[in-house]
C-alpha positions in Angstrom: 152.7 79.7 75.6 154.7 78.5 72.4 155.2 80.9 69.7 152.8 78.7 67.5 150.1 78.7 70.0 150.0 82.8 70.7 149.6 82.9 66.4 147.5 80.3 66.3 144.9 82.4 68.7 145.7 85.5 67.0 144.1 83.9 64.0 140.6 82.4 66.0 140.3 85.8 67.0 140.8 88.0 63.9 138.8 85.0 62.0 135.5 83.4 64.0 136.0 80.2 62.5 133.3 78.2 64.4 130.8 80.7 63.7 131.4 80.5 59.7 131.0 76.6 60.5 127.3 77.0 61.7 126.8 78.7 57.8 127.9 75.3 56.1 124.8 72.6 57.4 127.5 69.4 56.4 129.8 70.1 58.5 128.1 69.4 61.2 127.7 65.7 60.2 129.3 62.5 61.7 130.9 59.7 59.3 132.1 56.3 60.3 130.7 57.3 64.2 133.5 60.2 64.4 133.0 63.9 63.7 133.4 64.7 60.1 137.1 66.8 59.1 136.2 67.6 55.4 139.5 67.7 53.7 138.7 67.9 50.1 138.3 70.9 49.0 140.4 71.1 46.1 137.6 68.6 44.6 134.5 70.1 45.6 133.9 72.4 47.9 131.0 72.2 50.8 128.1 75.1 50.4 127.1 77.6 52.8 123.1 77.3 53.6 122.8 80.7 51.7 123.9 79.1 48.5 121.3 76.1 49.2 118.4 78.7 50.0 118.4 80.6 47.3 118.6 77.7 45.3 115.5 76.6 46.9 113.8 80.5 46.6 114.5 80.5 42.9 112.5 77.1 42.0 109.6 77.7 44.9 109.3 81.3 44.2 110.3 82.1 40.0 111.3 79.1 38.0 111.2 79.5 34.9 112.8 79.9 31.3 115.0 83.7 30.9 115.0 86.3 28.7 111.7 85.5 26.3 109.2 84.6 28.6 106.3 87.5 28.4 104.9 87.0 31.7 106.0 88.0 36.0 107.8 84.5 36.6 110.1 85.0 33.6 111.1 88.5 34.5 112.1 87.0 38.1 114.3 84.2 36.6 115.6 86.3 34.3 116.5 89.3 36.7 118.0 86.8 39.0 120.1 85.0 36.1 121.4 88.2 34.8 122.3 89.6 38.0 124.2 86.6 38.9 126.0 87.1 35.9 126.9 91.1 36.8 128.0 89.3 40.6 130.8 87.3 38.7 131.6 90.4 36.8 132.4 92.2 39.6 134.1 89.3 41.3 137.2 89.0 38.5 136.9 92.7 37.6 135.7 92.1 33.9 135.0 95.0 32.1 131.4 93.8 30.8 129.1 91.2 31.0 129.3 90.4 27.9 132.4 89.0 29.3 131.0 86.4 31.1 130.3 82.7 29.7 128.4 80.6 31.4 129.5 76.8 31.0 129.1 73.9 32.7 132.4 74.2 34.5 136.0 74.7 33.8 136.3 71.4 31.5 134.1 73.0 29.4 135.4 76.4 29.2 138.6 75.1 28.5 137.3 73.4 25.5 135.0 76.1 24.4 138.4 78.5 24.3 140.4 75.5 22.1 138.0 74.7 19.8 137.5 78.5 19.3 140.7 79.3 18.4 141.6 76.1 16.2 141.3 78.1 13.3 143.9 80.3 13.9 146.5 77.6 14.6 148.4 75.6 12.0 151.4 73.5 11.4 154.1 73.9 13.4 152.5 76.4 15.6 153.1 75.5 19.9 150.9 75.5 22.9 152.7 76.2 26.1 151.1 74.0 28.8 153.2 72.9 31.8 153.9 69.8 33.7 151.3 70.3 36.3 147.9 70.8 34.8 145.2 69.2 35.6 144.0 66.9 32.6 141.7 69.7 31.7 143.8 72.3 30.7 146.1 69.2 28.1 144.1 67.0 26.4 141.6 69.6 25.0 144.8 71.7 23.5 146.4 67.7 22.6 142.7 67.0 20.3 143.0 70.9 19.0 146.6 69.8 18.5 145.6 66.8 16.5 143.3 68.6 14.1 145.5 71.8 13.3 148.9 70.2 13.3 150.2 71.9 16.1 152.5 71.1 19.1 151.6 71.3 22.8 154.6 71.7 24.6 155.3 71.4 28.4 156.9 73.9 30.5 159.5 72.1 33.1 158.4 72.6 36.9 160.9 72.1 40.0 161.3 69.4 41.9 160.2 72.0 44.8 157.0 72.1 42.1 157.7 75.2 41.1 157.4 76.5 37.2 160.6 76.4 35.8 161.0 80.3 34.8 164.2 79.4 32.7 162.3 76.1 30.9 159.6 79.2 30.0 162.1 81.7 28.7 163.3 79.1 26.8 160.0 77.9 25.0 159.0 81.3 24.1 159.3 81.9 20.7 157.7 83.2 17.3 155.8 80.0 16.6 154.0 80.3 20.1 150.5 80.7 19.9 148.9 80.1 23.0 149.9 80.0 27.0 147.1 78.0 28.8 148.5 77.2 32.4 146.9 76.7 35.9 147.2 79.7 38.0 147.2 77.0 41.0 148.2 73.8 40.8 145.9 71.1 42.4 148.1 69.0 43.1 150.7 70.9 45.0 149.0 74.0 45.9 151.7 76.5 44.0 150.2 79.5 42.9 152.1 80.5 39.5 153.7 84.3 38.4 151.1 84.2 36.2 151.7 87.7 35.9 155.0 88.0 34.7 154.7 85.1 32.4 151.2 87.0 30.8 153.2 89.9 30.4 156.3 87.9 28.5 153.5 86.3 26.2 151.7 89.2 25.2 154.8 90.9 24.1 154.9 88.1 21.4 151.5 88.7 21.1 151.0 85.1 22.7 146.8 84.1 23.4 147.0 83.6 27.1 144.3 81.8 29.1 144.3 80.9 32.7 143.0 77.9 34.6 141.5 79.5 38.2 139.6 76.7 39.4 142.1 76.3 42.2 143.0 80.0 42.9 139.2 81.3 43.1 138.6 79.4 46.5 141.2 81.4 48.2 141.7 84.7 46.4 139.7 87.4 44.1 141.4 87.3 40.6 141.6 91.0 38.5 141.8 89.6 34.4 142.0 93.5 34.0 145.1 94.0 35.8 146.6 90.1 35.0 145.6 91.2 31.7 144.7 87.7 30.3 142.7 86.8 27.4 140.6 84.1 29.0 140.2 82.9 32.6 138.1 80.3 33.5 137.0 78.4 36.8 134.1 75.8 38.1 131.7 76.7 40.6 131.7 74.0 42.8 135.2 75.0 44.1 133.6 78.1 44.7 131.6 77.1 47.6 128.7 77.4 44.7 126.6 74.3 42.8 127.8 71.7 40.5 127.0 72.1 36.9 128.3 75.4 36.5 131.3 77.2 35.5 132.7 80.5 34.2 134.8 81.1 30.7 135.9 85.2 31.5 137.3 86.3 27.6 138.0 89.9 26.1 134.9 90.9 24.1 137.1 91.2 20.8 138.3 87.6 20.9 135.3 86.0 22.1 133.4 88.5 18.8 136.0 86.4 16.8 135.1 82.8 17.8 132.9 81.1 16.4 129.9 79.6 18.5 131.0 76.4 20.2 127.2 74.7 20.2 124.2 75.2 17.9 120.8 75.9 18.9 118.1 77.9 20.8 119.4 81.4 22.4 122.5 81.3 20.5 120.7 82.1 17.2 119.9 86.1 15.9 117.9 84.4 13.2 117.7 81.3 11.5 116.7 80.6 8.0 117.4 77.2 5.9 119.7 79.2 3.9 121.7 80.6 6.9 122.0 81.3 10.6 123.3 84.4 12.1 124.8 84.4 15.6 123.1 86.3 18.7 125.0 89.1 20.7 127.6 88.3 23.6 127.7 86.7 25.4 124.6 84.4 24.6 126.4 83.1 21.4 127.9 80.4 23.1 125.0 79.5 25.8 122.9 77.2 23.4 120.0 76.0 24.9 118.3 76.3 28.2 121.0 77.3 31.2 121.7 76.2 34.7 119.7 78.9 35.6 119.5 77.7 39.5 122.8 76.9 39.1 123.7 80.8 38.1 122.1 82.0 41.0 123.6 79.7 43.3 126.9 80.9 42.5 126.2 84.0 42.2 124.6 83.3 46.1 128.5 82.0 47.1 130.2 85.1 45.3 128.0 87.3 47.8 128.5 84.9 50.7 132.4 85.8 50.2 132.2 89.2 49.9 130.8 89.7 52.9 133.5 88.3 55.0 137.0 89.8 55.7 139.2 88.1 52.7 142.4 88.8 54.0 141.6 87.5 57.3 140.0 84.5 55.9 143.7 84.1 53.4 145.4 84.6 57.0 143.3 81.9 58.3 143.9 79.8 55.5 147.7 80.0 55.6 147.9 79.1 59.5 146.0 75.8 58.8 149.2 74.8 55.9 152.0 76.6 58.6 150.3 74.0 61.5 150.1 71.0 58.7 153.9 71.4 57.6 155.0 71.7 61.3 153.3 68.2 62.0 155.0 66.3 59.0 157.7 65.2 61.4 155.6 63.7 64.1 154.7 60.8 61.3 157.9 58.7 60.5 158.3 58.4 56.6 155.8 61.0 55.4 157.1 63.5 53.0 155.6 66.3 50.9 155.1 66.6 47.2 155.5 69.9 46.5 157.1 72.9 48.5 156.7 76.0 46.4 157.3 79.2 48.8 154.3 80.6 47.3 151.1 78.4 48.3 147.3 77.9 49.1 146.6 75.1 51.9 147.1 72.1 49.5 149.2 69.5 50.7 149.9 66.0 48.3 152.2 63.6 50.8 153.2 59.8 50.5 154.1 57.7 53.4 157.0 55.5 52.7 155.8 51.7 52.7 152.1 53.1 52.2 150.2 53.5 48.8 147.8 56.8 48.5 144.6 54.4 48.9 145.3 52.9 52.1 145.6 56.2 53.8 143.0 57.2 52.1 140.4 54.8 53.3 141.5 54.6 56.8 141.4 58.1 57.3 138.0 57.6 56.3 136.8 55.0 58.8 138.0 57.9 61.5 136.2 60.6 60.1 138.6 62.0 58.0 138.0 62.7 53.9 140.9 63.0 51.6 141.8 62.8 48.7 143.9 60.0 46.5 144.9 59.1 43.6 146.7 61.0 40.0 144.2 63.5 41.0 143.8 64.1 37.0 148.2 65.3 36.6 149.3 61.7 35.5 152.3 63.9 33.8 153.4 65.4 37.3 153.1 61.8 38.8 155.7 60.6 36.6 157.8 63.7 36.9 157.8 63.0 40.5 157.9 59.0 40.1 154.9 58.3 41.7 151.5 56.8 40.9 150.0 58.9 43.3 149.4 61.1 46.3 147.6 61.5 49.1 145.7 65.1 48.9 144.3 67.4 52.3 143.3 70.3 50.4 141.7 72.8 53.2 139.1 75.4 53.4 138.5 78.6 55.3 135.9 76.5 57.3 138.6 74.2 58.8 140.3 74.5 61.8 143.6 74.4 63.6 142.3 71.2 65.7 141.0 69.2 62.3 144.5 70.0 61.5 145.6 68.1 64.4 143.3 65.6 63.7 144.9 65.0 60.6 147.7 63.8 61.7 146.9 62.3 65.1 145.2 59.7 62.8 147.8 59.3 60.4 150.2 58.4 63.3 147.9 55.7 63.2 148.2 54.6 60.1 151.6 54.4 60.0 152.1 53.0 63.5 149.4 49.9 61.9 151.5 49.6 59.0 154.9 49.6 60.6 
């Protein structure tokens, strides 16, 4: 037995991979006549039938509005809602539920957190970014940007798609305001020293926000010990529902924002001569929530809890070891991105092939993928491409979809050469 075949069942056996299967209903699925290998994660990930049920529970069994409604219903929707909320507490280690924002996703959050601090920014002032953030975590700092007469400035990234430390260093100075970067990129799976470069910022007394919609699907984030200001992620990569999202902030900053919407539940009292804002962290949750929504991720939080994380991360890295020691059985397939420090992302191109292609006749064996910019047009052109092929992989996928992958991409090349 190989080396990578005695690891390889080490891992089935510390982590019962077909059994967690049976907990996700979609997997189970065929598409195109083959056996569906789900590998597109990084967009959305699939839910575990615990998440759908107590989606179900809550509208069969308590729907209705929170916090105001006098009567049995509302207490269960709103003890369900709230405790939800104390769940993701727990989950990033956040000192209060105050703390804790609901949004509609990580968009969102980002652009909550820019439009919040826009008043303490001004001419000249610089918001370190870097070269490979999603679209999210740029354009809503680019419109802030606009309005204040500030600068967003990129930090450099390796051609190995690592942050360039020294490109950093080098942008730091007194007229930095804000560091909002992605803890891990999308597109090439690099998790970021976020800590280190928090700790450089806030001895400049640097804002310092962090984009976890990547990182949450494979590791527990502590904002107390990364000591950020702001961390924010979607649910839907969380194994959770769409429609929801999480913007974590320190209670003083967020005290100092000023709402981001107007209406019902953000309101203390309201008067034609003046509003007053309600308590944290319902003055910026306007209007009726996602309250299924809350309580399906906060269903997915508990769902991960219970299983053994650093299995499942062990898990995780055998499926990307397995996918870079297949590269070479397809001629002309090379990887964007090689960062020593990953999660089981992989962006490749096949020379002679463009990103679509692949894409669709992986599909027509099964096989889902990503393609495209993947929302990091500025990394394309860094890397001089219009785009990448994407297999972004779960803790539900296995060794054998693995080979799969790249069984049929022998394919594809083989029909293209």
């Amino acid at each position: 037995m190989s080396d990578l075949s005695v690891a390889n069942t080490a891992t089935r056996k510390a982590f019962d991979v077909q059994a967690i299967r049976r907990d996700f209903p979609i997997l189970s699925q065929q598409v195109n006549g083959k056996p569906l290998v789900y590998l597109d994660n990084g967009a959305s990930a699939q839910k575990p039938s615990v998440v759908l049920d107590a989606m179900d529970r809550y509208y069969r069994e308590m729907h209705s509005n929170v916090h105001r409604g006098a009567h049995t219903l509302g207490d269960r929707a709103t003890s369900a809602f709230e405790g939800a909320r104390e769940t993701v507490r727990s989950f990033v280690n956040a000192a209060s539920t105050q703390e804790i924002i609901w949004t509609r996703g990580t968009t969102e959050a980002i652009n909550l957190v820019a439009n919040g601090l826009a008043p303490r920014l001004k001419a000249g002032d610089e918001i370190l970014v870097s070269h490979m953030e999603h679209h999210a975590n740029i354009v809503p700092w680019q419109m802030i940007a606009e309005r204040t007469g500030a600068k967003v400035v990129p930090i450099l990234v390796t051609p190995e798609g690592e942050l360039d430390m020294g490109s950093f260093n080098s942008l730091l100075n007194d007229r930095t305001r804000v560091l909002a970067i992605t803890h891990v990129s999308n597109v090439l799976g690099t998790v970021n020293p976020v800590a280190k470069m928090i700790s450089l910022a806030k001895a400049r007394g640097i804002i310092t926000l962090l984009d976890g919609a990547q990182a949450v699907p494979h590791f527990q984030p502590d904002v107390r010990a990364l000591d950020c200001d702001f961390y924010v992620f979607s649910s839907h990569k969380l194994f959770g529902p769409t429609g929801i999202g999480v913007l974590y902030g320190k209670t003083a900053l967020l005290e100092d924002m000023p709402p981001y919407q107007g209406g019902g539940e953000m309101i203390e009292r309201v008067t034609f001569e003046r509003t007053t804002w309600n308590t944290l962290p319902y003055k910026f949750e306007a209007g009726t929530p996602a309250i299924a929504e809350a309580v399906g991720l906060g269903a997915a939080i508990n769902y991960l809890n219970r299983l053994d994380r650093a299995a499942m991360e062990t898990a995780e890295n055998a499926l990307l070891d397995r996918a870079n020691q297949l590269v070479e059985t397809v001629p002309g397939m090379s990887i964007i991105g090689t960062a020593k420090h990953k999660v089981p992302v992989m962006s490749f191109k096949i020379e002679g092939l463009h990103p679509s292609d692949i894409g669709t006749l992986l599909d027509q064996q099964g096989i889902a993928i990503r393609t495209g910019h993947h929302c990091a047009m500025p990394l394309m052109d860094f890397y001089g491409v219009p785009g990448t092929a994407r297999a972004s992989f779960a803790f539900y996928n296995t060794l054998d979809e693995v080979d799969q992958l790249f069984t049929a991409l022998q394919k594809v090349q083989r029909l293209f050469a």
